[in-house]
N, CA, C and O atoms as CSV, one atom per row, in Angstrom:
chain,resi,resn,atom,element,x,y,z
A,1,UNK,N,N,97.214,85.028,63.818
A,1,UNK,CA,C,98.142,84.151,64.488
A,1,UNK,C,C,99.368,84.006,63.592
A,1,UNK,O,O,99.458,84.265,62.392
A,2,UNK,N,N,100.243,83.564,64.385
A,2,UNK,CA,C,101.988,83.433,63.285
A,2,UNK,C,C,102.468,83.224,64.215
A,2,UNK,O,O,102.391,83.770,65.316
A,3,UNK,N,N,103.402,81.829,63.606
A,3,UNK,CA,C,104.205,81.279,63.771
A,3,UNK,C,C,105.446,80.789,63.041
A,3,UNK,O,O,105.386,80.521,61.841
A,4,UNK,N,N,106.589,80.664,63.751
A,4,UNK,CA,C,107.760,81.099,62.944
A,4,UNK,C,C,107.800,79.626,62.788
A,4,UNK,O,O,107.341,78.913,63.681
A,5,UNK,N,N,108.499,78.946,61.340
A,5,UNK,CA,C,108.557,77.279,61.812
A,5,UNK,C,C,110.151,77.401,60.940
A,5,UNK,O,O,110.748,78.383,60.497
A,6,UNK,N,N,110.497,75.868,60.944
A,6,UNK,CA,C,111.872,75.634,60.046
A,6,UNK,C,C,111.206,74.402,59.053
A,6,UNK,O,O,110.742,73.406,59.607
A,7,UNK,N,N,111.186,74.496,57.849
A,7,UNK,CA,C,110.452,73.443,57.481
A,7,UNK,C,C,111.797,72.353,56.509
A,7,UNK,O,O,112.873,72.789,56.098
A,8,UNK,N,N,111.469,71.430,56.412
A,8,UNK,CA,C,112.098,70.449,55.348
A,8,UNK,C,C,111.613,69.955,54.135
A,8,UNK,O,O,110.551,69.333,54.159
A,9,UNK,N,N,112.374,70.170,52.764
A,9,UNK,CA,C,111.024,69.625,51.758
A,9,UNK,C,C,110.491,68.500,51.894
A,9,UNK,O,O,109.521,68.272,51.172
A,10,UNK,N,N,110.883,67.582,52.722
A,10,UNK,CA,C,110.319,65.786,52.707
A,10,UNK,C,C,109.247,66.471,53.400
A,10,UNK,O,O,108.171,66.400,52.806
A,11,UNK,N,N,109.239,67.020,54.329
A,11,UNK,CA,C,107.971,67.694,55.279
A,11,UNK,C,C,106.802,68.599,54.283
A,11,UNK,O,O,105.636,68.549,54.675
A,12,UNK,N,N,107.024,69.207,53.337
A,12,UNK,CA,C,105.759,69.915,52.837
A,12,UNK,C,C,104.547,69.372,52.049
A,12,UNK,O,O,103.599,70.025,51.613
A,13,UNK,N,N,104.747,68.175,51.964
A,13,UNK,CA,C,103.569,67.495,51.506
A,13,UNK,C,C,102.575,67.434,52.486
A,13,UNK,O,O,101.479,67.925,52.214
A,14,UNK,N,N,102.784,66.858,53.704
A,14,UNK,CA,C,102.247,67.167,55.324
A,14,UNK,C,C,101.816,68.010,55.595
A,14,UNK,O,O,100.763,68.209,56.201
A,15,UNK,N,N,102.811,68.915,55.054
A,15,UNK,CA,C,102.330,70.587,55.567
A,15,UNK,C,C,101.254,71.203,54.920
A,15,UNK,O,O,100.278,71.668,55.507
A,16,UNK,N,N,101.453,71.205,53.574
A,16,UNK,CA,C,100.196,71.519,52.694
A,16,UNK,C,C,99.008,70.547,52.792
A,16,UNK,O,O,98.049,71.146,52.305
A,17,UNK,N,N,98.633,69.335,53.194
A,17,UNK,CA,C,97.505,68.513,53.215
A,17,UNK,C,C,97.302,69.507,54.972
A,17,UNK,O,O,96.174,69.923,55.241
A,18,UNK,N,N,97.974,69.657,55.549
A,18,UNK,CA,C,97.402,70.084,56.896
A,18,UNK,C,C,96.869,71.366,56.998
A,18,UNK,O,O,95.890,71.627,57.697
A,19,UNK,N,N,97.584,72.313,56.208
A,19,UNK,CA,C,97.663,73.927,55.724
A,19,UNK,C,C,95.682,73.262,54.638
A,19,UNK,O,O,94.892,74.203,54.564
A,20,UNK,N,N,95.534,72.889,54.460
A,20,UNK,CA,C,94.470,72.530,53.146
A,20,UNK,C,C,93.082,72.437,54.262
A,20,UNK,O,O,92.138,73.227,54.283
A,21,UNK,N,N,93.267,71.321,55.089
A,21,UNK,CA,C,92.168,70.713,55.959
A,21,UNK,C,C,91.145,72.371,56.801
A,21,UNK,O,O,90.107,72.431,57.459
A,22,UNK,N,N,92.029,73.331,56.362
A,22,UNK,CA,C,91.604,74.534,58.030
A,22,UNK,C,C,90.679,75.464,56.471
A,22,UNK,O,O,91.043,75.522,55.296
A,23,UNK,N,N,89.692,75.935,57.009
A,23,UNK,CA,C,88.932,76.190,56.395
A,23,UNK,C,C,88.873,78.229,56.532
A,23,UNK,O,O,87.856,78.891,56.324
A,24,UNK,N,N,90.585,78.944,57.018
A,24,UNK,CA,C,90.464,79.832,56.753
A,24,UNK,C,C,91.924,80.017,56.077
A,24,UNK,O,O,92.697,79.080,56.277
A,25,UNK,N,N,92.542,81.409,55.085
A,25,UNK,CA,C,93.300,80.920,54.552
A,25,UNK,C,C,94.864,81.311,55.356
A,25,UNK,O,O,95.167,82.222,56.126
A,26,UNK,N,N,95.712,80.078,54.732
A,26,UNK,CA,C,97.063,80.463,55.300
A,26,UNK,C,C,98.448,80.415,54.265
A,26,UNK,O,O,98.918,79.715,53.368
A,27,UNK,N,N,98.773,81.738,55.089
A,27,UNK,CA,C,100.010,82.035,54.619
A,27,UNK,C,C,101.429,81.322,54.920
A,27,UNK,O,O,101.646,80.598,55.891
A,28,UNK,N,N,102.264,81.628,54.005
A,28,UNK,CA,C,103.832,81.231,54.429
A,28,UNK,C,C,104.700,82.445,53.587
A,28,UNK,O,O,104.456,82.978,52.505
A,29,UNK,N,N,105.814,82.644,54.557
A,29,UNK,CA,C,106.604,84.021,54.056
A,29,UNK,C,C,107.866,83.756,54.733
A,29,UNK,O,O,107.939,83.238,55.848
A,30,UNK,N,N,109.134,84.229,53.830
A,30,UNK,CA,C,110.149,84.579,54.879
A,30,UNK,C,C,110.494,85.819,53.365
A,30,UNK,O,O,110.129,85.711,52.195
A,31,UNK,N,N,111.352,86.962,54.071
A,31,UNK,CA,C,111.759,88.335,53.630
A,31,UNK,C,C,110.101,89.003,53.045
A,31,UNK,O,O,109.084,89.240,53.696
A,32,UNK,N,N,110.328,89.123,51.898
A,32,UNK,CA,C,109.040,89.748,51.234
A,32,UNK,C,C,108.338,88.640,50.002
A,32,UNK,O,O,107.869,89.063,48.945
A,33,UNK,N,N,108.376,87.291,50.351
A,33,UNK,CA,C,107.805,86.367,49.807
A,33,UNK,C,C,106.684,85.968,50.944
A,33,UNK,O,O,106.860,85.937,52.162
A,34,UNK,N,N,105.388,85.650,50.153
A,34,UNK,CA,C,104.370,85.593,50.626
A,34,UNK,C,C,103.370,84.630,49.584
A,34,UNK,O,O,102.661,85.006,48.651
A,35,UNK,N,N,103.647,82.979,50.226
A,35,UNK,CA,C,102.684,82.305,49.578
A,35,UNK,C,C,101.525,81.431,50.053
A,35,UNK,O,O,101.461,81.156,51.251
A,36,UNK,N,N,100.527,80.936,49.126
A,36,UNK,CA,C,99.402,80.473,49.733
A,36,UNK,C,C,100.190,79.171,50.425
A,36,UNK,O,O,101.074,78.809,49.648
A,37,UNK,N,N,100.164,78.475,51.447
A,37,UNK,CA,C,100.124,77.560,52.172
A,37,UNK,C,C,99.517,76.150,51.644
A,37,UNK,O,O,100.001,75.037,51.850
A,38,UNK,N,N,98.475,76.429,50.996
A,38,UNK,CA,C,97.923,75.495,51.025
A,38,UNK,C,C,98.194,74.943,49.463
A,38,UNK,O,O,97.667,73.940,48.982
A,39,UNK,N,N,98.946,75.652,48.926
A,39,UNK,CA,C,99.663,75.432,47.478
A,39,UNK,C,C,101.269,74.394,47.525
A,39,UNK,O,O,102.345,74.898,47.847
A,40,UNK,N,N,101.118,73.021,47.165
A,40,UNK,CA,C,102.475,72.303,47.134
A,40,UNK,C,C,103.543,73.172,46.442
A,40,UNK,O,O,104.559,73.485,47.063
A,41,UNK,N,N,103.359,73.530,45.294
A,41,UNK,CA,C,104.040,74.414,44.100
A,41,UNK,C,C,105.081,75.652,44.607
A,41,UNK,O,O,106.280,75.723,44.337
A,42,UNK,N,N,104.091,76.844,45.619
A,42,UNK,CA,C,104.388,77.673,46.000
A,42,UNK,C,C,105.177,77.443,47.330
A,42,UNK,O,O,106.202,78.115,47.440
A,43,UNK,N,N,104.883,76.660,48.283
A,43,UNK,CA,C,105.873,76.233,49.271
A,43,UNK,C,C,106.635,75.657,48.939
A,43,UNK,O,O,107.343,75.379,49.906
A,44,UNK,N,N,107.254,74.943,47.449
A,44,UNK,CA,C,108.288,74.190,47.468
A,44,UNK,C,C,109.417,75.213,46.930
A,44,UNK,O,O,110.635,75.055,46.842
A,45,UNK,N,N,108.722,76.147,46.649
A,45,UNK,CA,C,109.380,77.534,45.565
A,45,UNK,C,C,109.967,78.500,47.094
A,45,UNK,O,O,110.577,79.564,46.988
A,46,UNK,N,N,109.733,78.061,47.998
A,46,UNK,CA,C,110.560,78.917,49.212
A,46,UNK,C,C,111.863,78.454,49.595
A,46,UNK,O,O,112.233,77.345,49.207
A,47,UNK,N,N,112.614,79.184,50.323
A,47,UNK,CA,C,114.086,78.629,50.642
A,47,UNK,C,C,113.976,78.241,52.632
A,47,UNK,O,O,113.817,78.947,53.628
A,48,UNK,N,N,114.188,76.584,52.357
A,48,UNK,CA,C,114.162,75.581,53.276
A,48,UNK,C,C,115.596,76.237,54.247
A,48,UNK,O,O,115.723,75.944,55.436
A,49,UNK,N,N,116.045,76.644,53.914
A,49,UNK,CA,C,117.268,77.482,54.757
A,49,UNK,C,C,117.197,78.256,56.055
A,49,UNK,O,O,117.839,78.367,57.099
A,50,UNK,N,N,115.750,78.892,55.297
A,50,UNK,CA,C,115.391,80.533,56.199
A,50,UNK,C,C,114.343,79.755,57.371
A,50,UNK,O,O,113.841,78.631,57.366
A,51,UNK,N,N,114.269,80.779,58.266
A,51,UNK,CA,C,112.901,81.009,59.147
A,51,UNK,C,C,111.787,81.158,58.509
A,51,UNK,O,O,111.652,82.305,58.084
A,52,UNK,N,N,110.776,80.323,58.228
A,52,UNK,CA,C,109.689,80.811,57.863
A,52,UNK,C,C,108.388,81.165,58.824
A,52,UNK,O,O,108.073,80.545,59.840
A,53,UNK,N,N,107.685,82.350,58.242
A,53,UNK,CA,C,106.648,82.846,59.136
A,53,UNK,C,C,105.342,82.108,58.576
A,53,UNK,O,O,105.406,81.962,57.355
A,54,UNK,N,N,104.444,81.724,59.024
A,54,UNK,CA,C,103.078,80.961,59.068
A,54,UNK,C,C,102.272,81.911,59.587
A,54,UNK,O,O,102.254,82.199,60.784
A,55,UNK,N,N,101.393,82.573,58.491
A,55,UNK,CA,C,100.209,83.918,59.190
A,55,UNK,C,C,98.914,82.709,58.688
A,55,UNK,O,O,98.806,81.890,57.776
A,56,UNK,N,N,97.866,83.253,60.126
A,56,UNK,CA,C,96.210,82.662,59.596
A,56,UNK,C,C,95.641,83.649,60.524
A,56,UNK,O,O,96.209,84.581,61.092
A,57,UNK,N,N,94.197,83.206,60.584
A,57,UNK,CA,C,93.360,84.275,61.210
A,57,UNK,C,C,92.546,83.367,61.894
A,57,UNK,O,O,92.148,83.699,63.010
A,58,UNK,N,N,92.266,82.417,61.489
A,58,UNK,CA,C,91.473,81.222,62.125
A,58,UNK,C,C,92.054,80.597,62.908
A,58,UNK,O,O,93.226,80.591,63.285
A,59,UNK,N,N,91.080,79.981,63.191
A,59,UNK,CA,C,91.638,78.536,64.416
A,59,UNK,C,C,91.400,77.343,64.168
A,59,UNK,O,O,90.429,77.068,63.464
A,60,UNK,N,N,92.074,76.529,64.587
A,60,UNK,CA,C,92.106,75.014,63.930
A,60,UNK,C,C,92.862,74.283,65.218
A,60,UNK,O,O,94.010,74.694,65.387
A,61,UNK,N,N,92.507,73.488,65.952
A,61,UNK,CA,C,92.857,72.857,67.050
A,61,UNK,C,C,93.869,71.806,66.527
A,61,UNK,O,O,94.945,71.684,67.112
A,62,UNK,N,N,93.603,71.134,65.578
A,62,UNK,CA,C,94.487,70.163,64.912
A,62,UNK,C,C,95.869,70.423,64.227
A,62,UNK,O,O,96.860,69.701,64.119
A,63,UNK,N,N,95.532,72.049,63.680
A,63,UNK,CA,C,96.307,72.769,62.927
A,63,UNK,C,C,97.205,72.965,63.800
A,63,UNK,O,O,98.384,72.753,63.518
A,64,UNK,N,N,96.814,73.421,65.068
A,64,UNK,CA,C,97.562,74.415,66.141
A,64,UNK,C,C,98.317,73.233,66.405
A,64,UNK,O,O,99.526,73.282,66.176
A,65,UNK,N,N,97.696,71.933,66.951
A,65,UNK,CA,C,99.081,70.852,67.614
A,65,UNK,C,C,99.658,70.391,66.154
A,65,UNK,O,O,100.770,70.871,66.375
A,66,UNK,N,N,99.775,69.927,65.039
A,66,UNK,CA,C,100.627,70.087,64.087
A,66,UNK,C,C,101.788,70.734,63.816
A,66,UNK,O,O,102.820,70.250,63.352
A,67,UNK,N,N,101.422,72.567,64.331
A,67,UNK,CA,C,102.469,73.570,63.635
A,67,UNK,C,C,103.839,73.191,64.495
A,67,UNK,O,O,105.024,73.238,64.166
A,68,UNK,N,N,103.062,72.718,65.972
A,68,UNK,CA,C,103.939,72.179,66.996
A,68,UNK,C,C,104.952,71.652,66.708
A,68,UNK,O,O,105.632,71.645,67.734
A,69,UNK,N,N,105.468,71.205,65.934
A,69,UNK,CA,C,106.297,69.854,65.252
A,69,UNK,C,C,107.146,70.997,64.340
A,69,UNK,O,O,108.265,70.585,64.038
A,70,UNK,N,N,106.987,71.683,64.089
A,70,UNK,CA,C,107.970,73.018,62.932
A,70,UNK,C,C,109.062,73.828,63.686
A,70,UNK,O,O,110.153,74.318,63.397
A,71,UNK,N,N,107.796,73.694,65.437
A,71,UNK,CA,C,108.104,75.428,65.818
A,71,UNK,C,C,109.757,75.721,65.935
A,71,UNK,O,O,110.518,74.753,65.937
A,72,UNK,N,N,110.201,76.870,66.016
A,72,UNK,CA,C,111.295,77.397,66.408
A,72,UNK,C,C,111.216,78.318,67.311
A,72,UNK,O,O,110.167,78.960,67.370
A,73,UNK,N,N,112.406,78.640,68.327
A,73,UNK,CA,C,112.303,79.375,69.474
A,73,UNK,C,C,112.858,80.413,68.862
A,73,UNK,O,O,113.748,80.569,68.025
A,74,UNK,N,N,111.920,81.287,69.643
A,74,UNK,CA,C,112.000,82.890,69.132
A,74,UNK,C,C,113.205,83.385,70.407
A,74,UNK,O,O,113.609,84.547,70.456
């Protein structure tokens, strides 16, 4: 699954406790950066500017209405 989001740094504390709760792992990337999700450190080290992509493989019902709140139209 992937989803493109726009994130804000006041927002990644949220994001990573929510990215944390799903029990398969997830990614965050924009160009050829690719970090764990569920890492505060590594998502704060991305540029809040860009489109970011959100890859997982799992499912998470809670996760899924959450990302809701990021999304951007493709």
């Amino acid at each position: 699954m992937k989803h493109r989001i726009k994130l804000r740094p006041v927002e990644v504390k949220d994001f990573v406790a929510a990215a944390s709760k799903c029990e398969f792992d997830v990614d965050i990337a924009y160009n050829r950066y690719i970090v764990d999700a569920k890492s505060i450190v590594g998502v704060l080290g991305l540029d809040f500017n860009q489109t970011l992509t959100v890859s997982y493989t799992g499912y998470d019902a809670d996760f899924e209405q959450f990302m809701k709140r990021f999304a951007v139209a493709c």
